[in-house]
C-alpha positions in Angstrom: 65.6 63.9 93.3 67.2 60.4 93.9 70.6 62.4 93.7 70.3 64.4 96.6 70.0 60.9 98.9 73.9 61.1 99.3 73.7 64.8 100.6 73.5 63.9 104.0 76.4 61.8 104.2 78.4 64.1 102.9 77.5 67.4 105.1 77.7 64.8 108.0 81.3 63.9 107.0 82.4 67.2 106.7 80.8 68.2 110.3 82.4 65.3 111.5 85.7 66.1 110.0 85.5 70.1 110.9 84.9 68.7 114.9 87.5 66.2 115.3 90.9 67.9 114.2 89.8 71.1 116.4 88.7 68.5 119.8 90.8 68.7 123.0 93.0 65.8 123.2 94.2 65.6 119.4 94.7 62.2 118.6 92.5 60.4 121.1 89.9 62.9 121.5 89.6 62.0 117.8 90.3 58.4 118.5 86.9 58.7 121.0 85.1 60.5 118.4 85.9 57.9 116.2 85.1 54.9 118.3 81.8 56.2 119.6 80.5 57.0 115.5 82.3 53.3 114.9 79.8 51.8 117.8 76.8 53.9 116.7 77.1 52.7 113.0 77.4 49.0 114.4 74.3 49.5 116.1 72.1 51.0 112.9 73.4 47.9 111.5 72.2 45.6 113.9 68.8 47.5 114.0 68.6 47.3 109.8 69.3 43.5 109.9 66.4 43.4 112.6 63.7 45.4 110.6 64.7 43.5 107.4 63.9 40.1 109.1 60.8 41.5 110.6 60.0 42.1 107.2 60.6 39.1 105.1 58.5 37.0 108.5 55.8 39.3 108.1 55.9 39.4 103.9 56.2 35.4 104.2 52.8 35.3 106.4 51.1 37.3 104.7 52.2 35.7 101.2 53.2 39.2 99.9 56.3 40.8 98.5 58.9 42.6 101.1 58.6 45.9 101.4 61.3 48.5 103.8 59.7 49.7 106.3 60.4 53.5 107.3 61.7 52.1 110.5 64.5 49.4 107.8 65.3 52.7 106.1 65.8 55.2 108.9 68.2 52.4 110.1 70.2 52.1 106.7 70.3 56.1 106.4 71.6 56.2 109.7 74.2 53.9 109.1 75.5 55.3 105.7 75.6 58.3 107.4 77.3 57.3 110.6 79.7 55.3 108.7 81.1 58.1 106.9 81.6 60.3 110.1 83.4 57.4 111.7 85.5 56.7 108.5 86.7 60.6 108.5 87.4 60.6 112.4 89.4 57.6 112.6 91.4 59.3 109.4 91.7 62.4 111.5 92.7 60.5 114.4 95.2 58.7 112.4 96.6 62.4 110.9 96.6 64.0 114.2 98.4 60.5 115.6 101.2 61.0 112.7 101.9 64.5 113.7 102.2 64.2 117.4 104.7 61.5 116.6 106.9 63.3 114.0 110.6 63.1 115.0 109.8 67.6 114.2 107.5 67.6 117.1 110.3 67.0 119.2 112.9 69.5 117.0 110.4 71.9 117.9 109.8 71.2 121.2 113.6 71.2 121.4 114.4 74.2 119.3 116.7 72.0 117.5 117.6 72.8 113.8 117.6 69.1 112.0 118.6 68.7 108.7 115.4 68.0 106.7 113.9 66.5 102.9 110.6 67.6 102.0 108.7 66.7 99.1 106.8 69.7 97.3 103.6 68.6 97.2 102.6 72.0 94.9 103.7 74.6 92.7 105.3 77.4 94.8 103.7 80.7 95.6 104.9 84.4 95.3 104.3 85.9 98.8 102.4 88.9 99.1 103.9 92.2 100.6 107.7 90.4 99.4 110.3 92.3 100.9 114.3 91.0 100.8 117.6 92.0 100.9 119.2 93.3 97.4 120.4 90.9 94.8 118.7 88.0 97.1 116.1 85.5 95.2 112.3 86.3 96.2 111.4 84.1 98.8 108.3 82.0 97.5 105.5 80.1 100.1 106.0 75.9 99.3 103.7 73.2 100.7 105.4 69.5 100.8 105.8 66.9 102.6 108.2 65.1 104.8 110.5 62.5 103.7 113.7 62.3 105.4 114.7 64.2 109.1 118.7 64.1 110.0 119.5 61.0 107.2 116.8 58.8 109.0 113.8 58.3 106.7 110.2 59.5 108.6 106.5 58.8 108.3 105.0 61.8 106.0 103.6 64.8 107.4 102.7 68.1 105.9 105.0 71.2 105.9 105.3 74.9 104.6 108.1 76.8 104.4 109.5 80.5 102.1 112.3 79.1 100.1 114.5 81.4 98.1 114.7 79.5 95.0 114.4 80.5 91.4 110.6 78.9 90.6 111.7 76.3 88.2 113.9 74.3 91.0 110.4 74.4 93.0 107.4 72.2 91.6 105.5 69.4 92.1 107.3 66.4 93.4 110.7 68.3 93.7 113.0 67.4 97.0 115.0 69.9 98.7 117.1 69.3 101.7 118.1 72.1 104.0 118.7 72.5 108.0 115.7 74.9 109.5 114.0 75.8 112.5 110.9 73.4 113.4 107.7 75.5 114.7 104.5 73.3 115.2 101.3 74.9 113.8 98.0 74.2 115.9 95.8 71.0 114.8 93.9 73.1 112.5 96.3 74.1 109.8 96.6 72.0 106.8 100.4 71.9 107.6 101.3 70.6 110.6 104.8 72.2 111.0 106.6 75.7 109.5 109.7 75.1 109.0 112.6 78.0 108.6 116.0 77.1 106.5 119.0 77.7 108.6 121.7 78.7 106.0 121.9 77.6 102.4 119.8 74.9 100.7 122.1 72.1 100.5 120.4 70.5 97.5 117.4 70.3 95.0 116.4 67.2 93.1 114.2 67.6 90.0 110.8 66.2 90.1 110.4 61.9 89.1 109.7 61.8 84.8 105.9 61.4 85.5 105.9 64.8 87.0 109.2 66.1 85.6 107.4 67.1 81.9 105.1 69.5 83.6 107.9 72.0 85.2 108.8 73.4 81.9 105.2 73.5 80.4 104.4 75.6 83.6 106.9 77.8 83.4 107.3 78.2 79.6 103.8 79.2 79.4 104.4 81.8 81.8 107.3 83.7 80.4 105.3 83.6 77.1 102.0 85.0 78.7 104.0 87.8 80.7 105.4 89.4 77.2 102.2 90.2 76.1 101.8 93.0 79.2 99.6 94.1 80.5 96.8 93.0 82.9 96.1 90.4 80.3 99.3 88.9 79.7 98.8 88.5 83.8 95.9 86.7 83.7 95.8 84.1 80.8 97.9 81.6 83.0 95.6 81.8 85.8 92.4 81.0 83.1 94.1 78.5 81.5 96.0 76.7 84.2 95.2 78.3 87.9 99.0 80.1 87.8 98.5 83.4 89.6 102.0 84.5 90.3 102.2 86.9 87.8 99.1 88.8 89.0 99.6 92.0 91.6 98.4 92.9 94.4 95.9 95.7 92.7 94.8 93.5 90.5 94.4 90.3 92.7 92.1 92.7 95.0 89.9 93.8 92.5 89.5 90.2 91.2 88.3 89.8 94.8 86.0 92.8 95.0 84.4 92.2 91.8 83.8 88.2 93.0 86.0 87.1 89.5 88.9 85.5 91.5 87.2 82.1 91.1 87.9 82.4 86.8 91.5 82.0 88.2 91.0 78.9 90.1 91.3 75.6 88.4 87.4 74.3 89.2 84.8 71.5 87.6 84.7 73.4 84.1 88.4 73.5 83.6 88.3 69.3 84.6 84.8 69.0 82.6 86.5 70.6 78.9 89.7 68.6 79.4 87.8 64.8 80.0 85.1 65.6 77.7 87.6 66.8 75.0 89.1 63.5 75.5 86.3 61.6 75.7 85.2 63.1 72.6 88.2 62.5 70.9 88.2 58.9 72.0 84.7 58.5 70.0 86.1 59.8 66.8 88.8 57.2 66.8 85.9 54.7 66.9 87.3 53.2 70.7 84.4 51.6 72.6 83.3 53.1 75.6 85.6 51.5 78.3 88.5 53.1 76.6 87.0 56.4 76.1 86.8 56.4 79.7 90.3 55.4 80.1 91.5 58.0 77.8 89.0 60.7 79.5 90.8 59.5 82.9 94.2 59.6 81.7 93.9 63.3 80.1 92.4 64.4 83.3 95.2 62.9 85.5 97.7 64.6 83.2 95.6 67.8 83.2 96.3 67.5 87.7 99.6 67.5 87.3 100.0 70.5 85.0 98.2 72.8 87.1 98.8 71.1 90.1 96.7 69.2 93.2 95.0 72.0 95.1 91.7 71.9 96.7 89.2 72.6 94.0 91.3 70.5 91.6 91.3 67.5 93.4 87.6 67.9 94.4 86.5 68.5 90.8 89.1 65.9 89.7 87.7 63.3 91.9 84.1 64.7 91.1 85.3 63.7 87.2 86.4 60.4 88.1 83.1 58.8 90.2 81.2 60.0 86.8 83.6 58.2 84.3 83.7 55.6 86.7 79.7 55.6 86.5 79.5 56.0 83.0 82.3 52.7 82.0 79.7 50.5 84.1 77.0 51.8 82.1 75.2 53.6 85.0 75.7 57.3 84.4 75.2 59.2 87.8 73.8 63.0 88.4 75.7 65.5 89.5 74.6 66.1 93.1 75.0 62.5 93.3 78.9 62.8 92.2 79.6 65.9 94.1 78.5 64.1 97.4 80.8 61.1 96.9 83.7 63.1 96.0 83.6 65.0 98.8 82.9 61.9 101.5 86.1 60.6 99.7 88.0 63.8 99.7 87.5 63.8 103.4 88.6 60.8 104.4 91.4 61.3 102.3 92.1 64.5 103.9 90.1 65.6 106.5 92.3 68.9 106.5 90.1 69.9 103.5 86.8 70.6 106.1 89.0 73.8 106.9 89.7 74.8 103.3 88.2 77.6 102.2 89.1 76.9 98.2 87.7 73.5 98.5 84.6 75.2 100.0 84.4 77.5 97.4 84.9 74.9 95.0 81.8 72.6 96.5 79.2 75.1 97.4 79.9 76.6 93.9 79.5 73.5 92.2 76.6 72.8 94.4 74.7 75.9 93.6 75.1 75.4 90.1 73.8 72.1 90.3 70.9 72.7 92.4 69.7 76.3 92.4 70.9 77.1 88.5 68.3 75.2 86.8 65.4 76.3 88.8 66.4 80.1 89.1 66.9 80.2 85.0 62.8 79.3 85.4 62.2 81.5 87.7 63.6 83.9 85.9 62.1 83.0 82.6 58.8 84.6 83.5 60.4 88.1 82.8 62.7 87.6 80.5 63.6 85.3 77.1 65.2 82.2 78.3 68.6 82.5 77.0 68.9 85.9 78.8 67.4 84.1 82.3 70.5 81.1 81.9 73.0 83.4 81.6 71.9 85.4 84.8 71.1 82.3 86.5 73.9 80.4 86.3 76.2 83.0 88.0 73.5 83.8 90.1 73.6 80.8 91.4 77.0 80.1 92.0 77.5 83.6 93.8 74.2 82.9 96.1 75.8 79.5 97.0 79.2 81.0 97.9 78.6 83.8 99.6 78.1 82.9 102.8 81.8 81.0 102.8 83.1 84.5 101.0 81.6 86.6 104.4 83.5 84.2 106.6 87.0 85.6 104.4 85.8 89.6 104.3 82.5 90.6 105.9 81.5 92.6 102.6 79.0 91.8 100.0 80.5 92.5 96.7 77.0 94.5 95.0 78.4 93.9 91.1 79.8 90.7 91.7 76.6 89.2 89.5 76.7 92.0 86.8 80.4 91.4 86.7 80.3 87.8 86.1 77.4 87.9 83.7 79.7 90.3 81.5 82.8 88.1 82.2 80.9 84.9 81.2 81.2 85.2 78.1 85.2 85.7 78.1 85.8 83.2 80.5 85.6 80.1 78.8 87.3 81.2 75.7 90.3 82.5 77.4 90.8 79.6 79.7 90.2 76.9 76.3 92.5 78.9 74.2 95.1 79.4 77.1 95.4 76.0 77.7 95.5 74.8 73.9 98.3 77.7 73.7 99.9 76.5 76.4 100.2 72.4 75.1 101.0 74.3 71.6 104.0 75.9 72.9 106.8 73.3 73.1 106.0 71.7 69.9 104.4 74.4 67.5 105.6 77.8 69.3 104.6 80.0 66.5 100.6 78.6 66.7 101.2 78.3 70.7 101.6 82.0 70.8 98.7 83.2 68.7 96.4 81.1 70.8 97.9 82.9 74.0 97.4 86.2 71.9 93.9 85.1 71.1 93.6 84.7 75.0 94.9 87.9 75.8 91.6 89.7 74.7 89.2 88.0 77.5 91.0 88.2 79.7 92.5 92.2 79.4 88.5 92.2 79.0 87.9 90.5 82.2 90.6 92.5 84.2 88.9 95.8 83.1 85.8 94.5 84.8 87.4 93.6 87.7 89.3 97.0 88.2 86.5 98.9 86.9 84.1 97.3 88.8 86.2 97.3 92.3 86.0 101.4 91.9 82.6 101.9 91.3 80.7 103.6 94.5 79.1 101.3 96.9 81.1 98.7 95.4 81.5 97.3 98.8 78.6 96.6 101.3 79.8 96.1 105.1 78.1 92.7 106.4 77.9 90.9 110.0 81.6 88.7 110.2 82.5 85.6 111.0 80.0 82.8 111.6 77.3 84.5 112.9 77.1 86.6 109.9 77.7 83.6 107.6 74.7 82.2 108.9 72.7 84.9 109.0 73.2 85.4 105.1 72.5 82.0 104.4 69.1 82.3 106.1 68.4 85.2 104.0 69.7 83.9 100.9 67.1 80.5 101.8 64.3 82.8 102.2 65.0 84.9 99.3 64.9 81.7 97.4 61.6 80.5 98.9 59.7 83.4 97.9 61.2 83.4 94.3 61.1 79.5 93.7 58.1 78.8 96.0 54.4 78.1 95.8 52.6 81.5 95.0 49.7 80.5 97.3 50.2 81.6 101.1 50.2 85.1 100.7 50.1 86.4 104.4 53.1 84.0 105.2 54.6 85.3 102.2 54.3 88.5 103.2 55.7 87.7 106.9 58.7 86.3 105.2 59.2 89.0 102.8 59.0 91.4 106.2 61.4 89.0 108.0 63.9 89.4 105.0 63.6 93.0 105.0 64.4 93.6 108.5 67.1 90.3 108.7 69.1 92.3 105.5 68.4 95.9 107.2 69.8 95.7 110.7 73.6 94.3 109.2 73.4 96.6 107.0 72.8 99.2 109.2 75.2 98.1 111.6 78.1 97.5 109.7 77.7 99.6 106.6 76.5 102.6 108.7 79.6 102.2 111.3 82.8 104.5 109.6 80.0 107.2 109.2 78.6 106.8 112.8 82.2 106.5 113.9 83.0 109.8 112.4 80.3 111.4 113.8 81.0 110.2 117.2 84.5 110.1 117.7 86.1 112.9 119.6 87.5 116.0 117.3 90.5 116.7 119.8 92.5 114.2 120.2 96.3 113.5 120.7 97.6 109.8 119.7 95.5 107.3 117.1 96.1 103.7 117.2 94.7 102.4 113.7 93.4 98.9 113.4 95.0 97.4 110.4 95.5 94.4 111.4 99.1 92.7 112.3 101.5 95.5 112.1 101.6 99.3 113.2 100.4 102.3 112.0 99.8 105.3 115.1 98.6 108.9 114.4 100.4 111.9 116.6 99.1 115.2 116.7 100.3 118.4 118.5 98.6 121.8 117.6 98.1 121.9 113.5 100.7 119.0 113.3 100.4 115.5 112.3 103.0 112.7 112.0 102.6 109.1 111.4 104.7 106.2 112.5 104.7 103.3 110.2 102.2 102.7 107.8 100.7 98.7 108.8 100.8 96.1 106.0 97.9 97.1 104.1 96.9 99.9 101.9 93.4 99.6 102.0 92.9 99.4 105.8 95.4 102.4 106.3 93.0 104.4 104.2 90.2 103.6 106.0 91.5 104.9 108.8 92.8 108.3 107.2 89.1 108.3 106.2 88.1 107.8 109.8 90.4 110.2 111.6 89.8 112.7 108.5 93.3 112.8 107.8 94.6 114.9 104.3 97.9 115.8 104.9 101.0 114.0 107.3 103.8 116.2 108.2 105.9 113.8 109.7 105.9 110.1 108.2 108.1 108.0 110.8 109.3 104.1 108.6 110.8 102.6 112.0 112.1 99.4 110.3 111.5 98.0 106.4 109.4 95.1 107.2 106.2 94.6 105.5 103.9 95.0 108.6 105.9 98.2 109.4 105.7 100.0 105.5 103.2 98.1 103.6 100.9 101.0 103.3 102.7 103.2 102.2 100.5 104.0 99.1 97.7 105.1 101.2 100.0 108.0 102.2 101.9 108.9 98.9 101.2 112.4 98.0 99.6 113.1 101.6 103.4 113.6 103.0 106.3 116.2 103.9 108.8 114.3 105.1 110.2 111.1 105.9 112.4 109.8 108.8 113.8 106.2 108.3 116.7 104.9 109.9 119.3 102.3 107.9 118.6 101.6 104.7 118.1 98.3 103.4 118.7 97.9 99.6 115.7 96.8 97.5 113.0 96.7 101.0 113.7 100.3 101.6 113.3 101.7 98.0 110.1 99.9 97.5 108.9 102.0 100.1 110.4 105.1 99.6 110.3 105.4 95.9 106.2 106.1 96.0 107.0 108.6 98.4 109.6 110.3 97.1 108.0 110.6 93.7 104.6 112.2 95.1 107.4 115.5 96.6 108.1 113.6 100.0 111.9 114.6 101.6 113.5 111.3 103.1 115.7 111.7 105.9 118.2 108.9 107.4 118.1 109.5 111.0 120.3 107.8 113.9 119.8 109.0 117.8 120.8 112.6 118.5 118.1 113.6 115.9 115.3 115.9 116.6 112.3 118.5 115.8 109.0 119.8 116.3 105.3 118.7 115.5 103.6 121.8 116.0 103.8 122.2 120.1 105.2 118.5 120.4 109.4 117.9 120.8 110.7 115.2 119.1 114.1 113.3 119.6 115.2 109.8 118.1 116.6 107.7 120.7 118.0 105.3 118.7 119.7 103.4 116.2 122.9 104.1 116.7 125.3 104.8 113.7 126.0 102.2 111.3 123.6 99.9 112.5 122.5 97.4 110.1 119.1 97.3 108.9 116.5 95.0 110.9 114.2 94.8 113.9 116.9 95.9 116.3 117.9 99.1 114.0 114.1 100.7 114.3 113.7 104.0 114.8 112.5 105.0 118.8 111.0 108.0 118.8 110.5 110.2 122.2 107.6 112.8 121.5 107.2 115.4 124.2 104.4 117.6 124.4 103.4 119.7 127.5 100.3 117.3 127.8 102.4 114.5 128.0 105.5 112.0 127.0 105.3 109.3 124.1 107.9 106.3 123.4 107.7 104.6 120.4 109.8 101.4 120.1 109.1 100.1 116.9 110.3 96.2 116.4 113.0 96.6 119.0 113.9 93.1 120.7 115.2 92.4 124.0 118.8 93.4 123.2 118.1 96.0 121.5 116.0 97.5 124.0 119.1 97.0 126.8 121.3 98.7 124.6 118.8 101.6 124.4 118.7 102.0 127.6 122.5 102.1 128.5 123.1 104.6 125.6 120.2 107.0 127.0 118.5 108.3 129.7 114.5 107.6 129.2 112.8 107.7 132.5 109.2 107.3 133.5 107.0 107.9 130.0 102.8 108.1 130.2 102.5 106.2 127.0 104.7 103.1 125.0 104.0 101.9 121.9 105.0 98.5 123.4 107.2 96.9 121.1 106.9 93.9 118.7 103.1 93.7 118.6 103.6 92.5 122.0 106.3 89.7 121.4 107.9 88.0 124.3 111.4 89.6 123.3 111.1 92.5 125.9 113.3 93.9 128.5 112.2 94.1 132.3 114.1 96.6 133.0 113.1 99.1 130.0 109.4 98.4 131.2 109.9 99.2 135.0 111.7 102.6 134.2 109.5 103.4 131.8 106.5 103.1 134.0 103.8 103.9 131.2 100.5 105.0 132.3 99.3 103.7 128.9 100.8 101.0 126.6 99.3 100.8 123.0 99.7 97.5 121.1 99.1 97.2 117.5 97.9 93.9 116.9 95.9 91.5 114.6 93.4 89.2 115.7 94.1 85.4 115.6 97.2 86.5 114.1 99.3 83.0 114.7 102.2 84.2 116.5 100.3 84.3 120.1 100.5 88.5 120.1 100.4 89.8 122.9 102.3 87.5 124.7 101.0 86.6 128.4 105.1 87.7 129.8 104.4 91.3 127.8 100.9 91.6 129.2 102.6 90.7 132.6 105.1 93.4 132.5 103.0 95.8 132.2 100.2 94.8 134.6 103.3 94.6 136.9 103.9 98.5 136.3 100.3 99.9 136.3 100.3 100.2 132.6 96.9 100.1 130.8 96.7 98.2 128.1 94.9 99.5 124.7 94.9 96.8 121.9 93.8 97.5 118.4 92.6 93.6 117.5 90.4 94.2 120.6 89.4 98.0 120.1 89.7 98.5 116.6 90.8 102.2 115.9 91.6 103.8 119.6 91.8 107.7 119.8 93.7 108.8 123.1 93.5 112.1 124.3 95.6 113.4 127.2 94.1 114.9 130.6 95.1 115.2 133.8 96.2 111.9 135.4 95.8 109.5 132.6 94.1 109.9 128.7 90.5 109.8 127.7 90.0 106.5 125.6 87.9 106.4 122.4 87.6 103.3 120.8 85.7 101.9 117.7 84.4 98.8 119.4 84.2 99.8 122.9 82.7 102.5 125.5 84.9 105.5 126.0 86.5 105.5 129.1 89.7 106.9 131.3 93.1 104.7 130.5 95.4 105.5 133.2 94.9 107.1 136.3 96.6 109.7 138.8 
């Protein structure tokens, strides 16, 4: 197991790297870090040089060859490993240096809108949940870098940014100039800056030739795979090249679900066909081994740029090129060995990478297929033929080695991810060989290009079924501990799981001790966490008058007077808006309220079609509005464009709209505000309303004091004073996602309302909070929380 020596360099660099960009002090807390690991490794050194000369004296006394003492190689470990901490700190100190010296650091700081070129440093990406004005071009998420700031040329630093571009104009290596808004992203982001264009794009230039052959390959290939339909026709770029932008949402999360949205990234196997293809292709033509290698390392470099330089293409990439490089000097190394160096060099490269989930991903997978596949496939052998125990344990052991990285995304375990892979297995490779033959096909014999992308469509229709019909099976979905706690706690119990099925048979009590340990370490979680809607259903209170659900960043609050129920907005996502119609046992909405048409507002709308009456909205808004409305109106919903003056009932509730006023224009400042009376208590909902806004509101109507706010904004800092003094809310409800990255609530919003006796009830602390009026204030119910009194006399 020579291989695994480099191991420990390698997690050390990556601990290293994860610690430094997120230390107080950015640059020279780093620099510190840096110089201390820099003084640490000097001193191994100096202690190796020691033991190696206490050595050779002692060896030359007693006439005997030298030999390294434990001491001489504790030393020379240490060293190795020190080194390669200090070389990825002084890298982070150098990044972190760059960035706080950025000429955008001090547009931002300014709120100055300079006149920037970036470099695209990848292939764009659709954004999820796109909304847009009608006949405008879909906004898609680029990464770059940048080159020039207000004509002056400046030292690189990453960026992302939503441009609305058609996709060709945006690929690898591209420039674009445009004026935008600077905001600087904490240290941990891989970009250090988001920047917003200000008016139009003033102008594109088209990638340099070396990259430039690529664009219409990409995009070629794409159009040709999207007219064969379907869910296939979706997927066969992402097999064959890692392009994803033709895959929905539904799709994309039952891909997750099912644990098959790796087949979609670009990983080792996709880099290991395309160099040993060459390489093979090299030895026919009789070329001796150095330019095999050369030919291996050109197709690969080519193969980069096609699908572009992400985190698990890189890392495989670089993976590929220490064992070419190994093999031209006639010293082939293993794979743990090659794993370990890439990712040492990855990281002082880019330390940024420590924070990447997909390079994670990408190494653990590779990881567990190097060191757990092998000996589970024997394990497994003593049950089973041994081509049946390789194909289970080679996705066994990939899933085992990723899941702990997969919690740390979605606290779930996915319970047929392995039975889904095993069946996809087979489809996998075929799909993504034959996509990408198709694909190279395409510009020079279209005809054979297109039967090899119709050849492709079969795996991968075959692997989409698997994905969708896997993702709906019951129990698909197994609740887990989050974040790192429950990372850790899975990867203790994966550990043991593996002792007693790899391990020494002998032992038996301790054995036993750990099989009880596991028992109890996998119970409890799952008890917890998979046990909590049901225990939350059972306890929460049956009466109850306003429901804030936890969906995350956006809004979605239950009202209900008598046998009434309305809902305002819908929050961004489907999936958590079900789960809390399943929580508050929720079949049928009377009243849907769509305040505004952005996506945190009206993404879940599906959750709801077919559950609702009717549906107030104020403006509409071209495309954005009819995306939402459509499902709605199709499932027997009534929409209904209000403006202030309208009004109804909820069962004993009055309801008025307070605003927008007529012929407002879509947007934040055109939400609906809805006043709900009921003769328990009053209710102001204010939607996305900004500071302005919420002025106008208040000289166009009379409000008053209120006993509850649904505080506006997710708690922005764009609030009126005023409109929070005269309100005086005895309760203000906040829906909110945690560590959302725009700093909601804001400390001025929380201010205001401490400053007028308002409690505060916020769903990314609470989760799901029930309110239920009484005299003096509301009885609180919340999912993460003791019940307790919000409010008082």
């Amino acid at each position: 197991m020579r291989d695994l020596r480099l191991l420990l360099p390698a997690m050390s660099a990556w601990a290293v790297a994860w610690c430094a960009i997120g230390i107080p002090g950015g640059a020279s807390g780093a620099a510190l870090v840096a110089w201390a690991l820099w003084a640490t490794a000097c001193l191994a050194a100096v202690l190796a040089v020691i033991g190696v000369l206490r050595e050779r004296r002692r060896a030359a006394a007693l006439r005997d060859g030298a030999v390294a003492a434990p001491f001489v190689r504790a030393a020379a470990t240490a060293l190795v490993v020190v080194s390669g901490g200090a070389l990825v700190a002084s890298s982070v100190a150098l990044g972190l240096g760059t960035r706080e010296s950025s000429p955008l650091a001090v547009a931002a700081q300014d709120h100055r809108s300079p006149e920037v070129t970036i470099e695209l440093t990848g292939a764009p990406r659709a954004m999820r949940s796109n909304w847009f004005a009608e006949g405008d071009t879909p906004p898609l998420r680029v990464e770059g870098r940048l080159v020039v700031i207000d004509d002056a040329a400046a030292h690189a630093v990453p960026v992302t940014t939503a441009l609305s571009l058609p996709a060709g104009e945006l690929q690898l290596g591209a420039r674009v100039t445009f004026a935008a808004r600077v905001t600087a992203l904490p240290a941990d982001e891989g970009s250090a800056f988001r920047l917003a264009p200000v008016g139009d794009i003033r102008s594109v230039s088209l990638p340099p030739p070396w990259l430039a052959w690529t664009v219409g390959l990409r995009t070629g290939f794409a159009e040709t795979a999207g007219a064969l339909g379907g869910d296939g026709g979706a997927l066969v770029p992402g097999l064959a090249i890692g392009d994803t932008s033709a895959v929905d949402e539904g799709l994309d999360a039952a891909m997750k679900a099912s644990s098959l949205s790796h087949l979609t990234a670009v990983s080792g196997a996709n880099c290991a066909i395309v160099t040993a293809a060459a390489f093979a292709f090299a030895a026919l033509l009789g070329l001796p081994r150095l330019l095999r290698v050369v030919l291996a390392l050109a197709a690969l470099a080519g193969f980069v740029v096609l699908v572009t330089p992400e985190a698990s293409v890189v890392r495989a990439a670089t993976m590929a090129v220490v064992v070419l490089v190994a093999v031209a000097a006639g010293r082939p190394g293993g794979g743990s060995a090659a794993l370990s160096l890439a990712v040492v060099v990855l990281l002082v490269a880019d330390p940024w990478y420590a924070r990447d989930y997909g390079f994670a991903l990408s190494v653990f997978a590779t990881a567990g297929l190097l060191l757990l596949a092998r000996p589970l496939t024997v394990a497994l052998a003593r049950w089973m033929p041994l081509p049946v125990a390789a194909v289970i344990g080679v996705p066994l052991a990939a899933q085992l080695a990723c899941q702990p990285v997969l919690v740390l995304l979605d606290p779930a375990l996915a319970l047929y991810g392995v039975p889904a892979n095993l069946l996809a297995a087979p489809a996998a490779p075929i799909g993504t060989v034959v996509g990408l033959i198709g694909c190279l096909l395409l510009p020079v014999l279209p005809s054979v290009g297109f039967a090899c992308l119709q050849l492709a469509w079969l795996p991968a229709s075959w692997i989409a079924l698997l994905a969708r019909a896997s993702s709906t099976m019951p129990a698909a979905r197994l609740e887990w501990l989050p974040d790192a706690p429950g990372a850790l706690l899975l990867a203790a119990c994966t550990a043991l799981a593996l002792w007693l099925l790899l391990g020494s048979r002998r032992r038996r009590r301790l054995r036993g001790i750990a099989g009880a340990v596991l028992v109890v370490a996998i119970a409890v979680p799952v008890g917890l966490f998979a046990g909590r809607p049901l225990i939350g259903a059972a306890t929460r209170p049956t009466e109850w008058d306003v429901a804030a659900c936890d969906i995350g960043q956006g809004d979605a609050v239950f009202v209900r007077s008598g046998e009434a129920t309305a809902l305002i907005d819908t929050g961004p996502d489907p999936a958590a808006l079900s789960r809390c119609l399943g929580l508050l046992g929720i079949s049928r909405i009377d009243l849907l309220v769509l305040t505004h048409w952005d996506a945190d507002h009206v993404g879940g709308v599906p959750a709801v079609a077919g559950l609702v009456e009717t549906v107030l909205h104020g403006p509409l808004d071209g495309d954005r509005s009819t995306r939402a409305l459509d499902p709605l109106v199709a499932a027997g919903a009534e929409p209904v464009e209000v403006v202030a003056g309208f009004g109804g009932n909820l069962g004993d509730a009055r309801w008025r709209v307070v605003w927008p006023r007529p012929d407002a224009p879509p947007g934040n400042d055109a939400s609906v505000v809805l006043d709900v009376s009921t003769p328990e208590y009053r209710g102001l909902f204010l939607g996305d309303l900004g500071e302005e806004a919420q002025a106008r509101v208040l000289r166009s109507a009379t409000l008053g004091p209120v006993d509850l706010v649904k505080v506006a904004h997710h708690g922005s800092a764009d609030q009126s004073e005023r409109l929070y003094d005269e309100l005086a809310a005895t309760v203000g409800v906040i829906g909110v996602g945690a560590d959302n990255g725009y700093g909601h609530p804001t400390d001025r919003l929380l201010d205001l309302l401490r400053a007028n006796g308002t409690a505060v009830v916020r769903t990314d602390q609470s989760g799901a909070a029930l309110l239920t009026a009484e005299a003096g204030g509301f009885e609180l119910w919340t999912e993460r929380d003791s019940a307790g009194v919000a409010g008082g006399p």
